[in-house]
C-alpha positions in Angstrom: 2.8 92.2 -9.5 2.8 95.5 -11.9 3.0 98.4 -9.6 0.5 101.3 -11.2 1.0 104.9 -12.3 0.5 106.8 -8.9 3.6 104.8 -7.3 5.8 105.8 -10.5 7.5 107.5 -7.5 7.8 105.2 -6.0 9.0 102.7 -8.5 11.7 105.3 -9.4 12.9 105.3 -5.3 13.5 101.1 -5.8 15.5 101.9 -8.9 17.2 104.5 -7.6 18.4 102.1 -4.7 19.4 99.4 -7.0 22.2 101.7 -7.9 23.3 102.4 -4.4 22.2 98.9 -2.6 22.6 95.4 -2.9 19.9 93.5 -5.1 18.3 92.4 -1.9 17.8 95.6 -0.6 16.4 96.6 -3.7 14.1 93.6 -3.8 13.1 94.0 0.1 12.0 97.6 -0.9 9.9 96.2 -3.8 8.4 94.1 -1.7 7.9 96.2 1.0 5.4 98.1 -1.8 3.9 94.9 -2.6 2.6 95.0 0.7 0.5 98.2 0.8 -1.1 97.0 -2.6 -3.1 94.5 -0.5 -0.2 91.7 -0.5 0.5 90.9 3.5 4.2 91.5 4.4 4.7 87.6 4.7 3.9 87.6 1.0 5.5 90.0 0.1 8.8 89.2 1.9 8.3 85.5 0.4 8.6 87.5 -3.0 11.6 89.5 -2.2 13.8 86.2 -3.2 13.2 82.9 -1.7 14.0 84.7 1.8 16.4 86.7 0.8 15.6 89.9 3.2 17.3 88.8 6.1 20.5 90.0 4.5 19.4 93.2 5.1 20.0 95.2 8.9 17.7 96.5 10.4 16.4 100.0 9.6 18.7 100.0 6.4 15.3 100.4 4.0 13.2 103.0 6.8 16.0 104.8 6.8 15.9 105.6 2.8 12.6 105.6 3.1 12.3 108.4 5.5 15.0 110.5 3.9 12.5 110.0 0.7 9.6 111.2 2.8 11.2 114.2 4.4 12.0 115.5 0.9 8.2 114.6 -0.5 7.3 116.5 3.0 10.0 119.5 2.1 8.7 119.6 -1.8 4.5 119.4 0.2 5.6 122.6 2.5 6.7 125.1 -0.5 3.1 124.4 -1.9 1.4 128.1 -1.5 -2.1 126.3 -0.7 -1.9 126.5 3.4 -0.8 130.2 2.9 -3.5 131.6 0.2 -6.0 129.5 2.3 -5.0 131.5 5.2 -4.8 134.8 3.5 -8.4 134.5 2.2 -9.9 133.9 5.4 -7.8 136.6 6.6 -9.1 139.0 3.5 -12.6 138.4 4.4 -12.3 139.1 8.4 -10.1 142.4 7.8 -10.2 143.5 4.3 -13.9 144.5 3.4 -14.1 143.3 0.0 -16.8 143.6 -1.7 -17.7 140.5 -2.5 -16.3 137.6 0.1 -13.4 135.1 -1.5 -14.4 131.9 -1.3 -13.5 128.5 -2.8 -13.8 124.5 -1.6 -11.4 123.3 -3.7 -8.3 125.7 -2.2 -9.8 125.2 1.4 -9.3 121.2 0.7 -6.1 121.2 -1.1 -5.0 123.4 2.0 -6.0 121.2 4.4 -4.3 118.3 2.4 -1.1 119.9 2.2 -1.1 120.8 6.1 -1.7 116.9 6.5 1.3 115.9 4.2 3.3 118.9 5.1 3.0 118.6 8.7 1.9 122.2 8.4 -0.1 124.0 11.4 -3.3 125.3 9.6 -4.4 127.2 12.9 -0.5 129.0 13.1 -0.7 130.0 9.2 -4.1 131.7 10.1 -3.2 133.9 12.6 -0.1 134.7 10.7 -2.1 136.3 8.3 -4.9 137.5 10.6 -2.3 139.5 12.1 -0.5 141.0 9.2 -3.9 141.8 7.4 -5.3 143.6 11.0 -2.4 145.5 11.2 -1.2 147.1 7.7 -4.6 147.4 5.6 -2.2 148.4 2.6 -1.3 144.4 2.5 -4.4 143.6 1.6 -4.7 144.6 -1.8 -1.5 142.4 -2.5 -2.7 139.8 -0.7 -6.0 139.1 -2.5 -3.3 139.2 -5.8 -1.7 136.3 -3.9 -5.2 134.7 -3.6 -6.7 134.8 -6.6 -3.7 133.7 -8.7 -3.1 131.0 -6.5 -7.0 130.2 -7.6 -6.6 130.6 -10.9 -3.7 128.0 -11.0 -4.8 125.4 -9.0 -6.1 123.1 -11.6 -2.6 122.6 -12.5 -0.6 123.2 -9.5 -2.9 120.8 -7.3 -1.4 118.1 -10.0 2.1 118.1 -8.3 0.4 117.7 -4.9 -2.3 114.8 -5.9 1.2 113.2 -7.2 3.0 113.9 -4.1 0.1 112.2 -1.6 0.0 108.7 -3.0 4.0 108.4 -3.0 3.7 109.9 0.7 1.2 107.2 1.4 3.0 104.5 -0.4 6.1 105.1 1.3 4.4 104.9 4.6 2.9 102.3 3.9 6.4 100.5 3.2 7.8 101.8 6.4 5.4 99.7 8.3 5.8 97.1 6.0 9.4 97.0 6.7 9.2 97.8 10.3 6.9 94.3 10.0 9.3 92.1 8.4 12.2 93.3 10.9 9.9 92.4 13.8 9.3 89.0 11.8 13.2 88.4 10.6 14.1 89.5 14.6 11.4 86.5 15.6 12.7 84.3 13.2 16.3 84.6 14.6 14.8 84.5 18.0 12.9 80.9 17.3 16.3 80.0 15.4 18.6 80.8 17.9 16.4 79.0 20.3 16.4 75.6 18.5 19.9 75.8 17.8 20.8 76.3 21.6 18.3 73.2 22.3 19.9 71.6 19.3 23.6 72.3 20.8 22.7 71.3 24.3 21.1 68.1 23.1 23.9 67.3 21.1 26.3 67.7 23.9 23.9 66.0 26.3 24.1 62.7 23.7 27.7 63.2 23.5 28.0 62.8 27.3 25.9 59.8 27.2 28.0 58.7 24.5 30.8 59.2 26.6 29.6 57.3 30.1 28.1 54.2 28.1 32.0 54.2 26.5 33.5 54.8 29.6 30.7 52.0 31.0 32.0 50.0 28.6 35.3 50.4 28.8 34.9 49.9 33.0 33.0 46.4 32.5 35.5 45.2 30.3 38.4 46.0 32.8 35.8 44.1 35.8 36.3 41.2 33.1 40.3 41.3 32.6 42.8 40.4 35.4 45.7 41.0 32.9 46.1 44.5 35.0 46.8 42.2 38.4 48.8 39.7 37.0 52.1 42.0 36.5 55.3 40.8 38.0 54.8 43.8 40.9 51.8 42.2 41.4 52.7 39.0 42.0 54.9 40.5 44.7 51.3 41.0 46.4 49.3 38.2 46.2 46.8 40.0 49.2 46.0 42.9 47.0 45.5 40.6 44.1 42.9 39.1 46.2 41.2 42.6 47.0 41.5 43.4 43.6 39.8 39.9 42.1 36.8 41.0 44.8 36.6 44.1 43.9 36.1 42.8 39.7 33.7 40.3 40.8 31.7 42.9 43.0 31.5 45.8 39.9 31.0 43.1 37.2 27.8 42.3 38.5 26.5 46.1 37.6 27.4 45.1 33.6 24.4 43.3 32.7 23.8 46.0 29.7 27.8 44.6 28.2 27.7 41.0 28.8 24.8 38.7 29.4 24.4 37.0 32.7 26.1 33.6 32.3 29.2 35.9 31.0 29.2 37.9 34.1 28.7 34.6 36.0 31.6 32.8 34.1 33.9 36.0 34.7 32.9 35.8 38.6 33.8 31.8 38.6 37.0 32.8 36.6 37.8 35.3 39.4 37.0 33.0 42.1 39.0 30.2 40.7 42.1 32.4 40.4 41.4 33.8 44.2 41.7 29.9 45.4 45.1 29.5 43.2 46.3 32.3 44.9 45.6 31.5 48.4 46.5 28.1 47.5 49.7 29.3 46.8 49.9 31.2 49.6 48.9 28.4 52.3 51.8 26.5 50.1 54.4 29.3 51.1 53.3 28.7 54.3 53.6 25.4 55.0 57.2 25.8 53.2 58.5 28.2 55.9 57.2 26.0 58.7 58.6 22.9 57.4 61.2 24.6 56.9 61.7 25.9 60.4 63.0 29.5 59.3 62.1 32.8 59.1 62.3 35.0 56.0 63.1 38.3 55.8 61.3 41.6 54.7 62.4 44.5 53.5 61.0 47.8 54.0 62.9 51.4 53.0 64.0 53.0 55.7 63.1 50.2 58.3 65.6 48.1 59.9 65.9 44.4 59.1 62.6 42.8 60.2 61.8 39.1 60.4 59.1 37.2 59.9 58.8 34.2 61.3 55.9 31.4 61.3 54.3 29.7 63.9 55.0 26.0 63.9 51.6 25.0 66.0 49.3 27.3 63.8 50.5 28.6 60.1 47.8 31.4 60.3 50.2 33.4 62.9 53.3 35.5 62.2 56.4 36.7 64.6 57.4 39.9 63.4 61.2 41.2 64.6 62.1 44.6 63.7 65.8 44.6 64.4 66.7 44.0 67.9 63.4 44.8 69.2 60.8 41.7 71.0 58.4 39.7 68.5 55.0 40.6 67.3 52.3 38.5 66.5 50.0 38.8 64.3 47.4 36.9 61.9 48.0 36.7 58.5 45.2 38.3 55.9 45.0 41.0 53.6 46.0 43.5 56.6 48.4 41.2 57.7 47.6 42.1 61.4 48.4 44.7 64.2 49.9 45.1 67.6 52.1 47.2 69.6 56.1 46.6 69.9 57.8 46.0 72.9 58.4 50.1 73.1 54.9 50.8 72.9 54.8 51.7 69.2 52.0 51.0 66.6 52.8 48.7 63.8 50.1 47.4 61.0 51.8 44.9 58.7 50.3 44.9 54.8 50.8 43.6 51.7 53.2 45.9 50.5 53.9 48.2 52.9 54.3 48.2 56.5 52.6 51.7 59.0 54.7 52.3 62.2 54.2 54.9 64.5 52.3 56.3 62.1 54.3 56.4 59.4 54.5 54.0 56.0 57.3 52.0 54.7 57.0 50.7 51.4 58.3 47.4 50.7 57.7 43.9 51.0 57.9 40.5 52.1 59.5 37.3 50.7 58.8 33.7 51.4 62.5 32.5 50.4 63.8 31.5 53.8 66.4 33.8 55.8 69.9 32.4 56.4 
């Protein structure tokens, strides 16, 4: 859109700025005048350069903008129409002419610079209300003043009918400008917004991401008993045991990994190496009762302590800590508890062995004591 003749001022401004601004700046500023021409800001801004503007901070264009204003405003104030308005009024109150000044068009181009020049009509009145009241000699000059001013005007009202569509204009952009920061500041609002909801529903997915992996990763251990079939772990054919229940227990919460007849063969294949395990175990048992011994266990910082089975049922153990009486106890997982002869606490494990409170780590083998 052509801007026309009475915003040549304003035209000149924009150009002006190109010089000193960025092309955006300049383009916002064009815009901005788009906008007082009937165009709404949002047009106006969608002009400006495919979006463009929000290079631009905010207050960067007002602030040109008002310097341009004060000096249209300065250039308004120097105008002598407020003054000779003043001074005429004041000529007829105080001056006795003979014939009473009088003319419209000063009185309105007066009360158009006061507007535009922020000037106080009322103030510039008494001003010459008083001077005029209180040296008659002035007045004589003073109706000079007035009628010359008259006598111009047709030519010096020109400057000031220029002036008042520039002044209007820029305002005009100001608001239009003040708009499209209150529109770029929503914008970055609604933006910043969506990307926080984008961020945290990223990160949320990314978790889930996470737990189903870790889910995964979880079922496929319940599945394996590679992890319990280590030579330490053959050392502890009870825990193993735990362990295999423990799989077969948390397996059945993988029905999202494996179908059902896989978790049900994993469970069988559990099961069936539970029963080779005790199997084995009863079979160590019935070894050391056969063959009539004990076998020894070794536990750091214990003294020698012998197990020995019980010939009339192989589910019972005689437990000798050095020198000390027996203890009996079943055999299991927790192999069993009881006191010893001194009165002391003793809970025999897999792999470790808890007296008086304390723990000994070691364990027990079925190879028969000498």
């Amino acid at each position: 859109m052509k801007l026309t003749s009475p915003n040549a001022g304003f035209v000149r401004l924009v150009a002006d700025a190109t010089e000193k601004w960025p092309k955006t700046k300049a383009i916002l500023l064009a815009g901005a005048a788009l906008a007082t021409l009937s165009v709404s800001p949002a047009a106006a801004l969608s002009l400006s350069g495919s979006g463009q503007y929000v290079l631009i901070p905010y207050g960067s264009g007002q602030d040109i903008l008002y310097s341009e204003l004060r000096g249209i405003r300065d250039r308004i104030r120097v105008m002598p129409f407020v003054k000779a308005d003043a001074y005429m009024a004041a000529i007829n109150e105080y001056c006795f002419p003979e014939e009473e000044l009088k003319n419209d068009d000063l009185e309105s181009v007066a009360t158009t610079q006061g507007i535009y020049g922020e000037q106080d009509l009322l103030k510039a009145h008494e001003k010459a209300e008083t001077h005029l009241r209180g040296d008659q000699n002035a007045c004589s000059p003073a109706r000079d003043f007035v009628e010359r001013v008259i006598d111009e005007l047709p030519e010096t009202r020109l400057a000031l009918d220029q002036f008042v569509p520039e002044y209007r204009l820029i305002e005009a952009a100001i608001a239009a400008l003040d708009e499209a920061d209150a529109v770029y500041e929503e914008q970055q609002a609604e933006e910043k917004a969506a990307n926080q909801k984008r961020e945290a529903a990223l990160l949320h997915a990314e978790a889930v991401k996470r737990q189903q992996q870790r889910h995964i990763e979880d079922c496929a251990s319940y599945a394996d008993v590679a992890d319990i079939s280590t030579p330490e772990w053959q050392k502890q054919p009870h825990a193993r045991i735990v362990q295999l229940n423990s799989k077969s227990r948390q397996i059945k919460s993988c029905g999202d990994v494996f179908s059902a007849a896989e978790i049900a063969a994993k469970i069988s294949a559990h099961k069936a190496l539970e029963d080779k395990i005790r199997a084995e175990l009863s079979g160590e048992t019935r070894e050391a009762v056969k063959a009539g011994k004990s076998y020894e266990c070794k536990f750091k910082g214990l003294a020698k302590i012998i197990i020995s089975v019980d010939r009339n049922d192989a589910s019972l153990r005689w437990l000798t800590i050095g020198k000390a009486e027996p203890v009996r106890y079943f055999v299991g997982n927790i192999a069993g508890s009881a006191k010893t002869a001194d009165g002391k606490q003793v809970t025999i494990y897999a792999d470790h062995i808890e007296l008086d409170g304390k723990s000994y780590q070691g364990s027990c083998s079925t190879e028969t004591a000498e």
